[in-house]
N, C-alpha and C positions, 0 to 999 in steps of 0.2 A: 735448797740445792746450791744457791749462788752463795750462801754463810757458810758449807762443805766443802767447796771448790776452795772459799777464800782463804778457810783453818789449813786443807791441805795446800795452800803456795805458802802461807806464812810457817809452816808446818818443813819446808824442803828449802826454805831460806833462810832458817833459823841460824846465829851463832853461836852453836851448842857449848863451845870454849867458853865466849863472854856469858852465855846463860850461867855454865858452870862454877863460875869466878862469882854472881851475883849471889846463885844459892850459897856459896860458903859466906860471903857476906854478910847474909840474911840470917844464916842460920847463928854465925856467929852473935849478932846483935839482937835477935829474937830466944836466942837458949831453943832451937826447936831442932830437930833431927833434920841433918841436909835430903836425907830420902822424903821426910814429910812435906818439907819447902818445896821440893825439887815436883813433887807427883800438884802440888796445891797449884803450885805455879803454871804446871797444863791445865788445869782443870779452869784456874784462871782464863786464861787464855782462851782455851775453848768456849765458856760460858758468859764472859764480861768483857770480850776482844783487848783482854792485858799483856803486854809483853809483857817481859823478864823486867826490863825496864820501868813499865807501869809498879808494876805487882812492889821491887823496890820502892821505888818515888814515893808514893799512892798508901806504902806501908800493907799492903792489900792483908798480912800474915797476923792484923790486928783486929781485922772487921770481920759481921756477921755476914752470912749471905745478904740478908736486907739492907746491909749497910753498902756492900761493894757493889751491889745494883746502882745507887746511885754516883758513883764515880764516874768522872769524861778519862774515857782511856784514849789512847792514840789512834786504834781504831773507830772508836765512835766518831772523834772529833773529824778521823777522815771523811766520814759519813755525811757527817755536815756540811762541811765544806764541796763533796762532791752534790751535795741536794741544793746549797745554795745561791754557790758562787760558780755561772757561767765562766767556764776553761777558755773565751774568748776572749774576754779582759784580763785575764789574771797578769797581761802583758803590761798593764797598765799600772799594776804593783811592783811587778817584777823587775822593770828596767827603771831604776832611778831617775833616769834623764826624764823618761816620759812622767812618771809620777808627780816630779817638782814642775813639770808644767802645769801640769794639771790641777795640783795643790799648791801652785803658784801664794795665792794669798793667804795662804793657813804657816806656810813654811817660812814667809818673812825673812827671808836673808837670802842675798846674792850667790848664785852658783855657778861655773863655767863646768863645759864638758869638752875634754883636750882632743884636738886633731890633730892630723900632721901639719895643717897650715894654719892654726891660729896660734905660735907661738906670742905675738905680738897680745892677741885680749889676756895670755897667760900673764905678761908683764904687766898691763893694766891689775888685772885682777890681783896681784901678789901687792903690788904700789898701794892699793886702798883697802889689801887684806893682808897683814904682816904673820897672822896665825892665823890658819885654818886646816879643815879636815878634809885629805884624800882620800878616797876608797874605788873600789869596782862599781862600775854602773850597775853589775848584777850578781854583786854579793851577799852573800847571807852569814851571820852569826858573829858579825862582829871584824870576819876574816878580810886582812889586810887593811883595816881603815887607821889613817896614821894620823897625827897632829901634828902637821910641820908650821915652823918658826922660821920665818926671815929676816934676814939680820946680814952685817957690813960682810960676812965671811960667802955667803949663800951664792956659789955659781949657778944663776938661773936657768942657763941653758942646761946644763948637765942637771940640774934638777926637773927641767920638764922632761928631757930624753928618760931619765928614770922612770918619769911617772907613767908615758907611755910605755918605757917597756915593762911597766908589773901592771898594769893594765888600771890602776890607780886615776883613771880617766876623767872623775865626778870630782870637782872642788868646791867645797860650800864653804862659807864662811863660819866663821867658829863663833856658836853658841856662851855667851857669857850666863850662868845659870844663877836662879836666883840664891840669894846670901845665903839664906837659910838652909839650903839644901847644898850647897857648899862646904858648908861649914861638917855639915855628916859625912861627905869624901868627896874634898877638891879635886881629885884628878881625871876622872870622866865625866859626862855631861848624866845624872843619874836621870833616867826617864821612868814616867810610867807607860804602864801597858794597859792601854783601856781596850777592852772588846765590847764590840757594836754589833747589834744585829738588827736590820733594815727590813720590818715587813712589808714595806710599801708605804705605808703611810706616817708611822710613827717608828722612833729609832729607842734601841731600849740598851743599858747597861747591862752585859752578863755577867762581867768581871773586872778586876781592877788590881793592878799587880804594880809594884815600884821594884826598882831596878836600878841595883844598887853597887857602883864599881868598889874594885877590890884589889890593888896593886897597878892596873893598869887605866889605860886611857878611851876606854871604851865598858859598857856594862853589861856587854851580852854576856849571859849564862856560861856560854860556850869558850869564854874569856876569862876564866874565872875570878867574875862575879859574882852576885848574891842576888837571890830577890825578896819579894817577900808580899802581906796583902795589906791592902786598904780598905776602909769600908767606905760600902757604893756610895752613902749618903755624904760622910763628911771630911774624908780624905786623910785619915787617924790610920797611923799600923797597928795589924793587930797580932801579930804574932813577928816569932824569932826570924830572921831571914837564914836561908839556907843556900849552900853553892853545890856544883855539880858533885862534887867529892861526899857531899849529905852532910858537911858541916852545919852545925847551928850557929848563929851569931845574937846572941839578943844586945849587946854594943860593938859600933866596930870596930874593928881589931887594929887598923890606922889612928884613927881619930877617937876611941875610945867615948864618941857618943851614944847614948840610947837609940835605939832601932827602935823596938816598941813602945809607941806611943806619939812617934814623931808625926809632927802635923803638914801633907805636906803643901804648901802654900800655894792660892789662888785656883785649888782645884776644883770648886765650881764653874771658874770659868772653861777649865781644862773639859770638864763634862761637854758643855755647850760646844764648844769646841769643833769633839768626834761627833757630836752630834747633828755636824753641820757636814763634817767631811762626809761621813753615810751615806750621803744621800748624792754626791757627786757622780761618784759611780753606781748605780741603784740597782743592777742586775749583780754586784758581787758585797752580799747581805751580809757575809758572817766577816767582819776582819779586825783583827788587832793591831790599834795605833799607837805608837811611840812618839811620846808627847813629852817636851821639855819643857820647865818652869822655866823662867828670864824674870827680873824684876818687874817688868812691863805687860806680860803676859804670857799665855802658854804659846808656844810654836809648835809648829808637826815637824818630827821629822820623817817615820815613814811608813809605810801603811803594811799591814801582811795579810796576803788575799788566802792564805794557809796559815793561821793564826797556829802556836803550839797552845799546849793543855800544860796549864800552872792550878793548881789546888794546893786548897793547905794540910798538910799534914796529918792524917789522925792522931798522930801523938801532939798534938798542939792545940784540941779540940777536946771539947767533952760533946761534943754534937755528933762527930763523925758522920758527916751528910757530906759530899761528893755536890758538884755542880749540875747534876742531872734535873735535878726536880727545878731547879731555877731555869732552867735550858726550854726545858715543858714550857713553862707559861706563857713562853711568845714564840717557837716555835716547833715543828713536828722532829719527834728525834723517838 
């Protein structure tokens, strides 16, 4: 009854426009009739909790029924995360300020958060941090986080008055990232995404994603970036990375390096790592960490107590297996 209720809210909150724009899409780059997309893609829905969006992403218009069984759809993964992760803490993800306290020693570099009366640690802070990154205390996908430089021209007061009025409050210090991962795209800090899930006693790898900038100064997806996967064991990509728009990249289109195959460095420590933060907060089990290489070692930068669902492609796969069965073996889904 509660799975009927769910289909009819998602069902009366649809956007039937954006769905319509995807089936042509789809149909377009599958050669299928937009009526067969169009009726598959409820049916999706209905049966494997896929938006229009999944069913895109996920390729769903390739796979057998046994195949799209095993997919993490955006519904599932709500699932999780509602079975998980205690909606008590999530405050503890959510607001930056609180997070970098609490993962004080994972995150390794200096950060202020701006009031109306600490102009004065803002001047400190800028004197022993000449670059560094702005953003919202409780931003998500990348929105508004800036890279500023200071330098002889730089009005610092009119520069803090801006900061608090875009609400650009969090100052961290800027991550210098290691060579190697520099050299595939200098101008964001490329992170991975490792997701953890904390049964109580042992912490386990479900997935492992790198995240790859693309014109801009930050690599969220929602930025248009790129991502792509690694393998759990030894930090190797294995497939094309791909951006919001469903671009493929197998080198990138800046720097014209190889994407598949790049190795990426010191990521066993990066494991050990999340596997330490896990257990910080241990009532909120399912979360995806964004973790920066440095020469010197991995740094956190910030945790999401609502991780999103990255899989790889069925057209990039002769497996076509979905993250479901690996989700099984540590825990109930």
């Amino acid at each position: 009854m509660n799975k009927f209720k769910t289909t009819i809210k998602y069902a009366l909150n649809m956007d039937f426009k954006n769905m319509l724009k995807i089936v042509k899409k789809v149909s377009k780059k599958s050669g299928k009739l937009r009526i067969i997309i169009f009726f598959d893609m409820i049916y999706c829905g209905l049966f494997y909790g896929a938006g229009y969006y999944d069913y895109q992403e996920f390729e769903f218009y390739l796979l057998k029924r046994s195949q799209r069984k095993t997919y993490l759809t955006r519904a599932k993964n709500n699932a999780i995360v509602k079975r998980y992760n205690n909606p008590a803490n999530h405050e503890k993800f959510d607001d930056k300020a609180i997070f970098n306290s609490l993962f004080k020693k994972f995150i390794q570099r200096d950060d202020l958060v701006l009031r109306e009366d600490n102009y004065q640690e803002f001047l400190d802070f800028i004197k022993k941090h000449e670059v560094f990154i702005a953003k919202p205390i409780d931003g998500v996908g990348g929105k508004d986080v800036e890279k500023i430089t200071i330098d002889k021209n730089t009005n610092t007061k009119d520069l803090y008055n801006k900061l608090m009025k875009s609400k650009q409050c969090l100052l961290e210090e800027y991550i210098k990232q290691h060579s190697k991962i520099s050299k595939l795209y200098p101008d964001s800090v490329n992170t991975l995404r490792l997701f953890t899930f904390y049964d109580g006693k042992d912490t386990h790898i479900v997935n492992s994603v790198f995240k790859i900038g693309n014109g801009g100064v930050t690599d969220n997806f929602s930025s248009g970036a790129m991502y792509t996967f690694v393998d759990d064991e030894e930090g190797i990509v294995l497939v094309p990375a791909i951006d919001q728009t469903d671009r493929v990249f197998t080198i990138h289109p800046k720097t014209k390096k190889n994407i598949i195959g790049f190795e990426v460095p010191l990521y066993d420590e990066a494991i050990e790592m999340v596997k330490k933060c896990a257990m910080v907060v241990p009532d909120i089990k399912y979360v995806g960490w964004d973790v920066a290489i440095t020469e010197y070692g991995p740094v956190l930068i910030e945790g999401n107590s609502f991780p999103g669902v990255y899989q790889i492609k069925p057209s990039f796969t002769h497996h076509r297996n979905g993250l479901i069965p690996k989700y099984k073996k540590v825990m109930k889904i």
